[in-house]
Biopython code that builds the backbone (N, CA, C, O; Angstrom):
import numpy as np
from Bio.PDB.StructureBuilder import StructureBuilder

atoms = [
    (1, "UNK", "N", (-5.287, 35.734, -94.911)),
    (1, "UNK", "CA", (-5.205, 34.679, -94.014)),
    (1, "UNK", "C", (-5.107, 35.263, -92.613)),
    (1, "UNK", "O", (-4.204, 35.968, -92.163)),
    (2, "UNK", "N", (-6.233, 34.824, -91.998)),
    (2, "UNK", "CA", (-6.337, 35.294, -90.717)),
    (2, "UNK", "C", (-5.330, 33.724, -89.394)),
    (2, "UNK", "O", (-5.733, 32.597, -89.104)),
    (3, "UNK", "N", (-4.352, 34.278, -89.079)),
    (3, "UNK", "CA", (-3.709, 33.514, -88.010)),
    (3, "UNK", "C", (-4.338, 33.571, -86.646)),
    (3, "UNK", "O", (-4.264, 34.741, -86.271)),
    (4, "UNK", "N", (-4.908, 32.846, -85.765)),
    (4, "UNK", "CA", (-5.590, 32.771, -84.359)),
    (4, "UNK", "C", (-4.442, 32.157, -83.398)),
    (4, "UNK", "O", (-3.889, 31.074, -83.588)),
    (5, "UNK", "N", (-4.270, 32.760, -82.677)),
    (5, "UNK", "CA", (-3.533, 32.238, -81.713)),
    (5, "UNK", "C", (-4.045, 31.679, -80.498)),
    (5, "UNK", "O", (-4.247, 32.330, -79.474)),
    (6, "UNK", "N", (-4.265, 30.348, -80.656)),
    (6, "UNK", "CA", (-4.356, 29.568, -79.282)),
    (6, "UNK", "C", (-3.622, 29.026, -78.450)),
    (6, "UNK", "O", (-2.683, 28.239, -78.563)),
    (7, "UNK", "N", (-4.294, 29.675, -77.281)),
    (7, "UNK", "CA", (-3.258, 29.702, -75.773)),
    (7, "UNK", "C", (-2.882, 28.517, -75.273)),
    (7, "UNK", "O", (-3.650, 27.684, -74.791)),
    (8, "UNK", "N", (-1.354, 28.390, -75.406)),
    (8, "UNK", "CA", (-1.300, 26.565, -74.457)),
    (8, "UNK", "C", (-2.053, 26.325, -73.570)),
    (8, "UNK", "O", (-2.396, 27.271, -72.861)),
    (9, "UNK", "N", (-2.468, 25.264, -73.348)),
    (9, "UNK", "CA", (-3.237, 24.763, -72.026)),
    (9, "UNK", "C", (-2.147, 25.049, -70.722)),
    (9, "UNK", "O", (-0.977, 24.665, -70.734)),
    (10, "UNK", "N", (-2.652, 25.642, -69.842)),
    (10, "UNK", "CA", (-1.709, 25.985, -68.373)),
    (10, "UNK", "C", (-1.458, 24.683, -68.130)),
    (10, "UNK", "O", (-2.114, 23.694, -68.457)),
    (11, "UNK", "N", (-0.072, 24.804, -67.299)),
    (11, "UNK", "CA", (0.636, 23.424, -67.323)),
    (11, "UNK", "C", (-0.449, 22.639, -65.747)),
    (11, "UNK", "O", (-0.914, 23.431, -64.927)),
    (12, "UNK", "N", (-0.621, 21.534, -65.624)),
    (12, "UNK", "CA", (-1.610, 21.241, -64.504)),
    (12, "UNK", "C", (-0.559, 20.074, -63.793)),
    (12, "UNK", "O", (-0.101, 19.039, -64.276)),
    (13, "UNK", "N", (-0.336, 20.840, -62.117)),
    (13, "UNK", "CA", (0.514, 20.325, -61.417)),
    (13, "UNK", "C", (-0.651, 19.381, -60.329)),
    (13, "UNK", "O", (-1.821, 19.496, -59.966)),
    (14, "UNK", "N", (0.267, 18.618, -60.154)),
    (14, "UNK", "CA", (-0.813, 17.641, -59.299)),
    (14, "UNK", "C", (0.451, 17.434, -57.895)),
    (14, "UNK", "O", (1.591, 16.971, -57.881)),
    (15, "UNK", "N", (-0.357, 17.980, -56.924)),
    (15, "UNK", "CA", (0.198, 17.211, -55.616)),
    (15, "UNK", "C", (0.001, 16.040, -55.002)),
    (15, "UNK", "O", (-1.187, 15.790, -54.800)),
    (16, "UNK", "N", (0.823, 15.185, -54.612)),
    (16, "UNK", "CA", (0.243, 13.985, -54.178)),
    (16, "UNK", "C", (0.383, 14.334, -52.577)),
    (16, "UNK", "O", (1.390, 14.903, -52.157)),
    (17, "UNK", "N", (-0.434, 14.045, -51.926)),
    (17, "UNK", "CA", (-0.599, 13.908, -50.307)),
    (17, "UNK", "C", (-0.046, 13.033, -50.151)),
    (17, "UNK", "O", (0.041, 12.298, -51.135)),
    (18, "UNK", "N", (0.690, 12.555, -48.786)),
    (18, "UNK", "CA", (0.974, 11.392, -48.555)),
    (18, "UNK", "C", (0.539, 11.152, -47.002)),
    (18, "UNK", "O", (1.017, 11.774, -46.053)),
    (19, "UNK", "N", (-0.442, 10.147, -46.919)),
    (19, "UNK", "CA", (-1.436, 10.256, -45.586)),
    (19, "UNK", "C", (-0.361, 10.631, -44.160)),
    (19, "UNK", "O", (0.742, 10.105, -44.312)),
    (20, "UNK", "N", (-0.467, 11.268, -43.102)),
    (20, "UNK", "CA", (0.160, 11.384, -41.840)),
    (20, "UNK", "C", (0.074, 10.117, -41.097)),
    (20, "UNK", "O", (-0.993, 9.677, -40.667)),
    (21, "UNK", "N", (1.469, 9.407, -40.921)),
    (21, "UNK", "CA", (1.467, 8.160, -39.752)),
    (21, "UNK", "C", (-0.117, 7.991, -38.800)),
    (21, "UNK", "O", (-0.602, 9.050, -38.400)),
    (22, "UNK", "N", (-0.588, 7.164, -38.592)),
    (22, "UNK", "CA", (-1.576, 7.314, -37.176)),
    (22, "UNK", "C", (-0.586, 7.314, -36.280)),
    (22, "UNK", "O", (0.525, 6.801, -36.418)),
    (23, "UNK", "N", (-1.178, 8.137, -34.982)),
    (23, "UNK", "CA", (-0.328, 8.547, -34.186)),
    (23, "UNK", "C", (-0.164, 7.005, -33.166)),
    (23, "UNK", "O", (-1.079, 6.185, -33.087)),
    (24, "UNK", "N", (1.029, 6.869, -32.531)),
    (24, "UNK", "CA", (1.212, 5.259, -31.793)),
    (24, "UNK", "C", (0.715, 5.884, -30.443)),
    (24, "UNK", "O", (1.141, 6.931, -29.957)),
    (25, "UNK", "N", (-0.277, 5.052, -29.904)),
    (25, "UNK", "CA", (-0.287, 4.915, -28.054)),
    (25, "UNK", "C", (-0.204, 3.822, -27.086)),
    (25, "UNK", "O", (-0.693, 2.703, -27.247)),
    (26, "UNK", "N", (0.474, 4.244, -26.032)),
    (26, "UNK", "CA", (1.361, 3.106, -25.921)),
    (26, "UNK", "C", (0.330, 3.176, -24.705)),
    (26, "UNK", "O", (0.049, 4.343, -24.432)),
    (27, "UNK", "N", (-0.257, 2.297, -23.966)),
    (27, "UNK", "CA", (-0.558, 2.353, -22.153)),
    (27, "UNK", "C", (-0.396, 1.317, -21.884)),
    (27, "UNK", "O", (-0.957, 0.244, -22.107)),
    (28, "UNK", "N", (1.114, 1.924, -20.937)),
    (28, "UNK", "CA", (1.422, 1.210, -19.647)),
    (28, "UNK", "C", (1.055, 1.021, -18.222)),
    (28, "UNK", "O", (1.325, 1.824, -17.329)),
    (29, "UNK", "N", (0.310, -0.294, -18.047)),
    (29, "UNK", "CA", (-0.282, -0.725, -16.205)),
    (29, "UNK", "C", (0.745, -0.351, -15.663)),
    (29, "UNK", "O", (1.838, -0.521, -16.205)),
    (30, "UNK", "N", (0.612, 0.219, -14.512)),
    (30, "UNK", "CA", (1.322, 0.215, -13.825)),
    (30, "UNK", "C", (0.936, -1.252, -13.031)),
    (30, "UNK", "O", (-0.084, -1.931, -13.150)),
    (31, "UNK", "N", (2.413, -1.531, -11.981)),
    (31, "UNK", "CA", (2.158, -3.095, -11.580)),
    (31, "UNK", "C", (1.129, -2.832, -10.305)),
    (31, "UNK", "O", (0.785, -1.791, -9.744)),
    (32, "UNK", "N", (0.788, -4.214, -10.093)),
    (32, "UNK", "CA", (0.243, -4.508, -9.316)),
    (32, "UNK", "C", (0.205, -4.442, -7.837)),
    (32, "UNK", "O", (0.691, -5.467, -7.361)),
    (33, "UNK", "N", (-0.127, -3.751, -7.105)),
    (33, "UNK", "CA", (0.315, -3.753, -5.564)),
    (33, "UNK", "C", (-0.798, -4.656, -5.021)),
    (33, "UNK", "O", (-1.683, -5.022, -5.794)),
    (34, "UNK", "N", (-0.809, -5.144, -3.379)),
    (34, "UNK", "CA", (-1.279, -5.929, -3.152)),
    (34, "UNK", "C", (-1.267, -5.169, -1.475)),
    (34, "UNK", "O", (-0.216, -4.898, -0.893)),
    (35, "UNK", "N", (-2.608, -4.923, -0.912)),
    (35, "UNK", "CA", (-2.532, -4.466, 0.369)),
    (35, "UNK", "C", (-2.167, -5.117, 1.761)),
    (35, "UNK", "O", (-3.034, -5.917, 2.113)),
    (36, "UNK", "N", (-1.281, -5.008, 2.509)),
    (36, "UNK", "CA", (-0.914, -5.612, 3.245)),
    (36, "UNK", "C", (-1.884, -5.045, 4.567)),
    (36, "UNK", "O", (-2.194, -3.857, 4.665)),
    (37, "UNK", "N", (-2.248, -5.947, 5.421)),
    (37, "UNK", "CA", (-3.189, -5.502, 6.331)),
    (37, "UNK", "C", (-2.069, -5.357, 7.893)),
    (37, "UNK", "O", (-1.149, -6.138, 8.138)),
    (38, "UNK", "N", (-2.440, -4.266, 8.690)),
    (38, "UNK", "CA", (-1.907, -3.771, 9.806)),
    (38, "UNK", "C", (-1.847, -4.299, 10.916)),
    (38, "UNK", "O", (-2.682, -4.077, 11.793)),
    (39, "UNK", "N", (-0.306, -5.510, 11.126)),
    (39, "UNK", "CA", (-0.950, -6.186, 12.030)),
    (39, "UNK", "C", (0.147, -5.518, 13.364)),
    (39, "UNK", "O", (1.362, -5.364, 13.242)),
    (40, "UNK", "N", (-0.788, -5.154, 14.774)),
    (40, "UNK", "CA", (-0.536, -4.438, 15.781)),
    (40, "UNK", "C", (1.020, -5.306, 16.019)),
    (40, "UNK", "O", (1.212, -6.181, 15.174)),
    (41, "UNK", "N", (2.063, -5.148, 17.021)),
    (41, "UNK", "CA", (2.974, -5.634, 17.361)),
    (41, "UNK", "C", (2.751, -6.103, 18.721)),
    (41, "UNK", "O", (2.335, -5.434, 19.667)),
    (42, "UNK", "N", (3.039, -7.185, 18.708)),
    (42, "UNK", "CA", (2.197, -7.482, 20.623)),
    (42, "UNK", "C", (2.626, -6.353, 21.345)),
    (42, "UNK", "O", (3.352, -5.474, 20.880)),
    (43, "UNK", "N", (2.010, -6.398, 22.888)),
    (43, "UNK", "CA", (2.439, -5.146, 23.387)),
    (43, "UNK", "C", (3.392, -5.536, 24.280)),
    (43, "UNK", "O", (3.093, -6.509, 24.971)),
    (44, "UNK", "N", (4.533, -5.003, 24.463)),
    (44, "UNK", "CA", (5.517, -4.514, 25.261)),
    (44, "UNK", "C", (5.395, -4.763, 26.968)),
    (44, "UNK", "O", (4.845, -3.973, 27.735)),
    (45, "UNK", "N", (5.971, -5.908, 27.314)),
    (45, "UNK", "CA", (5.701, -6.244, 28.751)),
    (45, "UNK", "C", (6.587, -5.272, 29.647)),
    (45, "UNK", "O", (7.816, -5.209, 29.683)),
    (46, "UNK", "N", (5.789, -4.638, 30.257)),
    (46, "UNK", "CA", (6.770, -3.681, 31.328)),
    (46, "UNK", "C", (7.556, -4.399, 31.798)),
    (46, "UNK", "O", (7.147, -5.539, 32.017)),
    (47, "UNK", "N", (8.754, -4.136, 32.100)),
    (47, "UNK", "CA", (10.038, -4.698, 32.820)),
    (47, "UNK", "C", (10.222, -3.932, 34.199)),
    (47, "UNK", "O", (11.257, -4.033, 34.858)),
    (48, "UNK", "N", (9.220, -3.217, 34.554)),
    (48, "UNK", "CA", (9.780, -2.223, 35.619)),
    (48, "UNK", "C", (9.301, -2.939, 37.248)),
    (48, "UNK", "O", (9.816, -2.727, 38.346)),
    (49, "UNK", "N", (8.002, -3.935, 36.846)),
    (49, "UNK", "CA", (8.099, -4.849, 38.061)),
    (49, "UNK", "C", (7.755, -6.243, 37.571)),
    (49, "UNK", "O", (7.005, -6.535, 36.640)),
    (50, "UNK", "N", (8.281, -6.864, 38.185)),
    (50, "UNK", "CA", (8.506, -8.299, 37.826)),
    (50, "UNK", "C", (7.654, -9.292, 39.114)),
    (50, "UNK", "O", (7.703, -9.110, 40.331)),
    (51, "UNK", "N", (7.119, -10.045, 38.576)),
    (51, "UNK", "CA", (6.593, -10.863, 39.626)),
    (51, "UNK", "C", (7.009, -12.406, 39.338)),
    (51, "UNK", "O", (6.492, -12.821, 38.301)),
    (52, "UNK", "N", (7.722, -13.235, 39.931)),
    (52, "UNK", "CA", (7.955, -14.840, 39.667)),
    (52, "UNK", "C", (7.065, -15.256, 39.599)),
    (52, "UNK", "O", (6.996, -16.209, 38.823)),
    (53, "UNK", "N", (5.892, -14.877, 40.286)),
    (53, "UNK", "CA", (4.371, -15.816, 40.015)),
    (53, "UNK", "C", (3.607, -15.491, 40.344)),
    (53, "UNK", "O", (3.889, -14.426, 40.893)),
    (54, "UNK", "N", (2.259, -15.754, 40.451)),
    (54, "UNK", "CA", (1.212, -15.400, 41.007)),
    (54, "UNK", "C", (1.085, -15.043, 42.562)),
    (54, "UNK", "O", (0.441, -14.105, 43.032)),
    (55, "UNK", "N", (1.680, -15.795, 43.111)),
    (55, "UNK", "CA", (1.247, -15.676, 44.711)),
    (55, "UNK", "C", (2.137, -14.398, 45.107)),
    (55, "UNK", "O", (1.817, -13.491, 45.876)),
    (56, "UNK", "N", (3.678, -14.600, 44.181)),
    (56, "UNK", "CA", (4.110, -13.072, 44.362)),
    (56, "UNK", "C", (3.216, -11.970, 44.465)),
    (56, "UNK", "O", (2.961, -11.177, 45.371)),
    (57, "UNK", "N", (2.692, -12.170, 42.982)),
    (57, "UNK", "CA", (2.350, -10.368, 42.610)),
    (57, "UNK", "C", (0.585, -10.678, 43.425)),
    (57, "UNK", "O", (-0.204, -9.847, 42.974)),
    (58, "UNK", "N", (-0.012, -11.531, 44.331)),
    (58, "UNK", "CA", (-1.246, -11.363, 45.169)),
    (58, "UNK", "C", (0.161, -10.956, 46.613)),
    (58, "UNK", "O", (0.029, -9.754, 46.840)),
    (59, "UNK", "N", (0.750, -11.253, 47.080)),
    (59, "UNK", "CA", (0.949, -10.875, 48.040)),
    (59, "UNK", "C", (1.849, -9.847, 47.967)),
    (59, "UNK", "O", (2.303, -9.620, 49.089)),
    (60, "UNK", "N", (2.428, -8.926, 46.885)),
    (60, "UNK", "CA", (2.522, -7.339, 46.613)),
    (60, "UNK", "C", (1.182, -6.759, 46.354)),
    (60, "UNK", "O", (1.268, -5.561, 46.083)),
    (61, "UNK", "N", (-0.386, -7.359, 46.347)),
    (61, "UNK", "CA", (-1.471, -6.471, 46.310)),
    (61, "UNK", "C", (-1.552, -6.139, 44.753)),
    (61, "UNK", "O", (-1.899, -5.008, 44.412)),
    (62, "UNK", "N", (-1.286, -6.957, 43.952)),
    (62, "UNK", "CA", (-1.360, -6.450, 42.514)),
    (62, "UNK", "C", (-2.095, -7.160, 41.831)),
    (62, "UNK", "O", (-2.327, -6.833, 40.667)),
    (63, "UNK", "N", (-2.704, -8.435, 42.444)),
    (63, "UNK", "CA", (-3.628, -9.432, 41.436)),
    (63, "UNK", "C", (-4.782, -9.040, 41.187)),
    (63, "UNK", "O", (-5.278, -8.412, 42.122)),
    (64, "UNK", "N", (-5.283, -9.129, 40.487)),
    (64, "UNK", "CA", (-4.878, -9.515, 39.149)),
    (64, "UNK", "C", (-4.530, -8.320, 38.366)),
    (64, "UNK", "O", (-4.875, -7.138, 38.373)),
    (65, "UNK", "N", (-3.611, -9.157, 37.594)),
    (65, "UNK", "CA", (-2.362, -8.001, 36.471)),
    (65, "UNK", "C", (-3.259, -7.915, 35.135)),
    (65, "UNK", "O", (-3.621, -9.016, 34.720)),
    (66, "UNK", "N", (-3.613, -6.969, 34.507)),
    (66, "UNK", "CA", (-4.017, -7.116, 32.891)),
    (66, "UNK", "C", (-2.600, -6.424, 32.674)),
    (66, "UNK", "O", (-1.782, -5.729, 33.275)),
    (67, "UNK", "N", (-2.881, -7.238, 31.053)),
    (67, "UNK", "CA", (-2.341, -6.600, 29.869)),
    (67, "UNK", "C", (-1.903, -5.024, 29.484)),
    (67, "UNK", "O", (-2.751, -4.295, 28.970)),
    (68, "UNK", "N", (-0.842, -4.634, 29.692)),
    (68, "UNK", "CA", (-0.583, -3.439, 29.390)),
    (68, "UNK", "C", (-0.256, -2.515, 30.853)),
    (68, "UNK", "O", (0.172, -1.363, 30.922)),
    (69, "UNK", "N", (-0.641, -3.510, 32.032)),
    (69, "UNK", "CA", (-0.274, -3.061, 33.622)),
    (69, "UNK", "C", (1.545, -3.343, 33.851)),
    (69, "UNK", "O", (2.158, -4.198, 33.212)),
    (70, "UNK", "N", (2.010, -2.676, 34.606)),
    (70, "UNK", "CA", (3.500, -3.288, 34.969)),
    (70, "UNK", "C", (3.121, -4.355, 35.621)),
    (70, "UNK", "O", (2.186, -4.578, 36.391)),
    (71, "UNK", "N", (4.217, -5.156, 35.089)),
    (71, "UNK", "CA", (4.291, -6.809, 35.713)),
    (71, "UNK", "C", (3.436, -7.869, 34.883)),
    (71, "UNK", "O", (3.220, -9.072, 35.031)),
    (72, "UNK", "N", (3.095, -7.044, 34.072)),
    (72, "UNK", "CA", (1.806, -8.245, 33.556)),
    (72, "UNK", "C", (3.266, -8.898, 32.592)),
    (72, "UNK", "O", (4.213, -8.243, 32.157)),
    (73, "UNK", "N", (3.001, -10.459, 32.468)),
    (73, "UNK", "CA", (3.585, -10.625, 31.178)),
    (73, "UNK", "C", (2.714, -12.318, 30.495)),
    (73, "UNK", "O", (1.924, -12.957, 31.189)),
    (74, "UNK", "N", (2.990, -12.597, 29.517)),
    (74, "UNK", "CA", (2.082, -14.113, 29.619)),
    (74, "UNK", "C", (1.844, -15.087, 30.240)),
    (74, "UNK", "O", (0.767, -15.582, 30.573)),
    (75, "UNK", "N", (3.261, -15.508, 30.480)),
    (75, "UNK", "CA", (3.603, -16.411, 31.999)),
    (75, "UNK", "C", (2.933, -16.579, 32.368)),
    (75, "UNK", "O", (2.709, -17.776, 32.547)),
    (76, "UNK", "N", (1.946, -15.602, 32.850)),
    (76, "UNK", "CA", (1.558, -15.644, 34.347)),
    (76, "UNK", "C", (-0.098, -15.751, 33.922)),
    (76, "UNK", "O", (-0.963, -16.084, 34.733)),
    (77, "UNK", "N", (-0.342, -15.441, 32.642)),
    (77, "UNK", "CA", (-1.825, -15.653, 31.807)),
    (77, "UNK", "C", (-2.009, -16.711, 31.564)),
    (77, "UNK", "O", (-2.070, -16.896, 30.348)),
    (78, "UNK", "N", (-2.145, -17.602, 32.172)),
    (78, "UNK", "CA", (-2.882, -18.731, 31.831)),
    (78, "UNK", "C", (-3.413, -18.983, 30.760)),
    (78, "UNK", "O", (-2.855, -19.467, 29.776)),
    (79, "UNK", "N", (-4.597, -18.657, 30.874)),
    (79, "UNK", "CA", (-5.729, -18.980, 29.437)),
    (79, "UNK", "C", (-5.666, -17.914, 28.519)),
    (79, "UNK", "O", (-6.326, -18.024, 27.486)),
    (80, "UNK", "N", (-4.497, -16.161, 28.845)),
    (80, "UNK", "CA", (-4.183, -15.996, 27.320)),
    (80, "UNK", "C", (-5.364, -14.839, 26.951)),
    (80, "UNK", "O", (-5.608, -14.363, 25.842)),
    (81, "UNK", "N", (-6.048, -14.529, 28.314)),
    (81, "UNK", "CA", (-7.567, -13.415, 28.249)),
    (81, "UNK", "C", (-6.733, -12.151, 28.227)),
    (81, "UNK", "O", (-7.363, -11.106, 28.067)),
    (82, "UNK", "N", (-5.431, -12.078, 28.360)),
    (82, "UNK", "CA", (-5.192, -10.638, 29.393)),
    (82, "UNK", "C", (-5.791, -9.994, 30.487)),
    (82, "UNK", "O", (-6.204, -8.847, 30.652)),
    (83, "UNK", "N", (-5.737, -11.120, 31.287)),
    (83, "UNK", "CA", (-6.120, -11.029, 32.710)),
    (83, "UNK", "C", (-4.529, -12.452, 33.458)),
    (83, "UNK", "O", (-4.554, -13.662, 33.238)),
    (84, "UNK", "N", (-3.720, -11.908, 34.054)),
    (84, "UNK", "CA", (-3.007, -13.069, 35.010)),
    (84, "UNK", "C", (-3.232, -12.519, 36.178)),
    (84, "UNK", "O", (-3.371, -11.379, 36.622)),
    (85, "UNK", "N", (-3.237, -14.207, 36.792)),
    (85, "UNK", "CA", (-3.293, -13.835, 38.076)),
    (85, "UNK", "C", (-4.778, -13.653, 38.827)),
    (85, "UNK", "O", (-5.050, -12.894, 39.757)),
    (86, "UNK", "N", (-5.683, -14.629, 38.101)),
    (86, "UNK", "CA", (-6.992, -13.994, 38.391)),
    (86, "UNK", "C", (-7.528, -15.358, 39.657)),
    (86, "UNK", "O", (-8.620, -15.283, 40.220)),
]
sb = StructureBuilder()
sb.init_structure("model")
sb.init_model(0)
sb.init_chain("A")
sb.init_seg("    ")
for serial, (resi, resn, name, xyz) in enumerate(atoms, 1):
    if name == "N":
        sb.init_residue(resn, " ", resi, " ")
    sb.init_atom(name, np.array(xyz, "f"), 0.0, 1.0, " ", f" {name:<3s}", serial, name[0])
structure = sb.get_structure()
């Protein structure tokens, strides 16, 4: 009597994967800004000569005053051109 020895079957391990999360993305707007446009500051009436009125500042030799001259101030602008005193 011939005895054969057959080999157990190797034991068969099974891994299970378990899928990786999808990764989360988050995007955050930043808020909203809104452009504000540049508005000049009227300009600055010299204080360094003063005229009560027109006939003043023609008979100191200064008429007509623009805008941004000493002495000019609205008062004395009538219609608001930046020209008084004309």
């Amino acid at each position: 009597m011939t005895v054969t020895a057959t080999p157990a079957p190797a034991p068969t391990v099974t891994i299970t994967a378990t899928p990786a999360p999808a990764p989360t993305v988050t995007i955050t707007k930043a808020p909203a800004t809104r452009a504000v446009p540049f508005v000049a500051p009227p300009p600055v009436e010299d204080s360094s000569a003063y005229y009560a009125n027109c006939a003043a500042a023609r008979a100191a030799g200064v008429a007509p005053l623009r805008r941004g001259e000493p002495g000019y101030r609205s008062a004395l602008d009538r219609d608001n051109d930046g020209v008084a005193c004309e």
